[in-house]
C-alpha angles and dihedrals in degrees: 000000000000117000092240099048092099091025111143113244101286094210097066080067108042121054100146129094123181102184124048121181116209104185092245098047149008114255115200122182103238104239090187087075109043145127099037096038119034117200145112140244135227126238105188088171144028100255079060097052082049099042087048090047093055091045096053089243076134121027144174131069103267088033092063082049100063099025083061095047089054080046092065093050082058093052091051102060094062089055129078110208124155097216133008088261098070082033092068096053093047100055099041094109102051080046084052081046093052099040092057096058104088107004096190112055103075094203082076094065085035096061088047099049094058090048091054088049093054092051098053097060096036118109119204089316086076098129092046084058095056107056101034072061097050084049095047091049088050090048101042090044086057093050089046088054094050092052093046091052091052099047099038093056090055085078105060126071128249113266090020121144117225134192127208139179141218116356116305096161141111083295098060085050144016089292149305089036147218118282078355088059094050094049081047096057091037092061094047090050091043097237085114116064092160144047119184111173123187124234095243102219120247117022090019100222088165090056105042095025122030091037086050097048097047095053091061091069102050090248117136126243131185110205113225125183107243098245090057095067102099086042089060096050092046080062096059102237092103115078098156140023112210116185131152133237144234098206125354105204122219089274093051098259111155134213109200133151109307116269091049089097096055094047098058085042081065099031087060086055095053110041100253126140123231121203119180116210122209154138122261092236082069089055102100102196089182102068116074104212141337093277082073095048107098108229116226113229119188137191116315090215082079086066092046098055155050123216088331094306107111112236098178133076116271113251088040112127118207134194119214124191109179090201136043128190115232110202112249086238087076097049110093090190138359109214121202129146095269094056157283130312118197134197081359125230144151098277097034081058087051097059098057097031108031134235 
């Protein structure tokens, strides 16, 4: 049978969306906002979707994805080419553009290699093509969510508490999410009585995202400070962390937001299990293991204020990695949409993945 058959109604649960495409131009709700002003803001070109991109306007490893696809639609109307062929070199700079925005989320290149294929093999109806291709990534990225949600909460028992950090929701995708989905369809199934989300220094997606989101839904969610969260699982209320990822390497080591590899560190003392939930766009079967994943680091000055207001003396230095790498050893089970991996490794990648 498959896993959705019995599956509750998804949009009961998911009544976010994050990317909206016009037809003239690419409307992103502005996270950086929320969740105390709620709109969205208009790329009528490329440079906008990657300067969004880099501001966190749009955030969230699928939705870079998508949000660069519909980039290159952008791109392709300032450009004159007979063919795709002749398309693809004249926008390669506005794809490079693109590409530089966020390096460590490998759904961003993704997205733009299969534009760039499409491209390749498309005649005169190359702008068509594309954007039949922007609109499959968006819809196939929102199934796969569905399906991940679905088979990641059966998993977990019934009654269980689970944690989760960052935002891994219907903001950071097309919609329902990717550890949010699962805590989406574990709550409508009753196998999750409790949410605890942590805050996510610096920019507090937890806090001003996850929180939010959930509340939308009508789902429940308790607000911890990061640094309580062994704490939390030392109490008992915490059987699972569920958290998403930003590239998952050939052995089943995973980049996601900082602060992830402390949390299954604690989650392995404790007795707690920790489940990533991702796409398998996000699966990079080229890199080896997490040693090889270049890690994003952004402006200390994030570290050294509040809501532009400093809150740290003057003459203090921060760093500021936006990713860490958590070992596959300390990962019970890898969700995507074409299965489970658990107790990940390199062979048990493999035989999900391939080489």
């Amino acid at each position: 049978m498959d896993i959705l058959d019995d599956a509750f109604d998804f949009d009961r649960y998911d009544h976010v969306r994050p990317i909206r495409w016009t037809g003239d131009a690419l409307e992103l709700l502005d996270q950086r906002h929320l969740p105390f002003e709620v709109g969205y803001a208009a790329c009528r070109d490329s440079d906008e979707v990657a300067a969004a991109i880099h501001a966190l306007t749009v955030r969230g490893a699928p939705a870079i994805g998508i949000a660069a696809a519909w980039g290159v639609v952008l791109a392709a109307r300032t450009i004159e080419a007979g063919d795709g062929a002749a398309a693809l070199h004249a926008l390669q700079p506005a794809l490079e553009r693109l590409n530089a925005a966020r390096p460590t989320a490998v759904n961003l290149a993704w997205a733009l290699a299969r534009m760039r294929r499409v491209l390749a093999g498309a005649g005169t109806g190359w702008r068509d093509a594309l954007e039949r291709e922007a609109r499959a990534i968006e819809a196939e990225d929102l199934a796969a969510n569905r399906r991940m949600g679905a088979a990641g909460a059966a998993l977990i028992a019934p009654g269980s508490g689970v944690l989760t950090h960052c935002n891994t929701g219907s903001l950071a995708t097309a919609g329902f999410g990717t550890a949010l989905g699962v805590i989406r369809a574990g709550v409508a199934q009753g196998r999750i009585a409790r949410v605890f989300a942590g805050e996510t220094r610096p920019w507090n997606q937890g806090a001003r995202l996850t929180v939010w989101e959930l509340h939308q839904d009508g789902i429940e969610a308790t607000l911890i400070a990061d640094s309580a969260a062994a704490h939390l699982m030392k109490t008992g209320r915490v059987q699972w962390v569920v958290v998403g990822a930003d590239r998952i390497c050939a052995n089943g080591d995973t980049a996601n937001k900082i602060g992830t590899y402390q949390l299954a560190i604690a989650a392995r003392h404790h007795g707690v299990k920790f489940m990533v939930v991702a796409p398998s766009s996000t699966v990079d079967m080229d890199t080896a293991s997490g040693e090889l994943i270049e890690i994003e680091e952004r402006d200390p000055a994030e570290l050294l204020a509040f809501r532009g207001t400093r809150t740290v003396a003057e003459g203090v230095d921060a760093w500021n990695p936006v990713f860490d790498v958590t070992p596959h050893a300390l990962i019970d089970a890898i969700v995507t949409e074409r299965g489970v991996v658990e107790r990940p490794d390199v062979d048990r990648m493999r035989a999900v993945f391939g080489r």
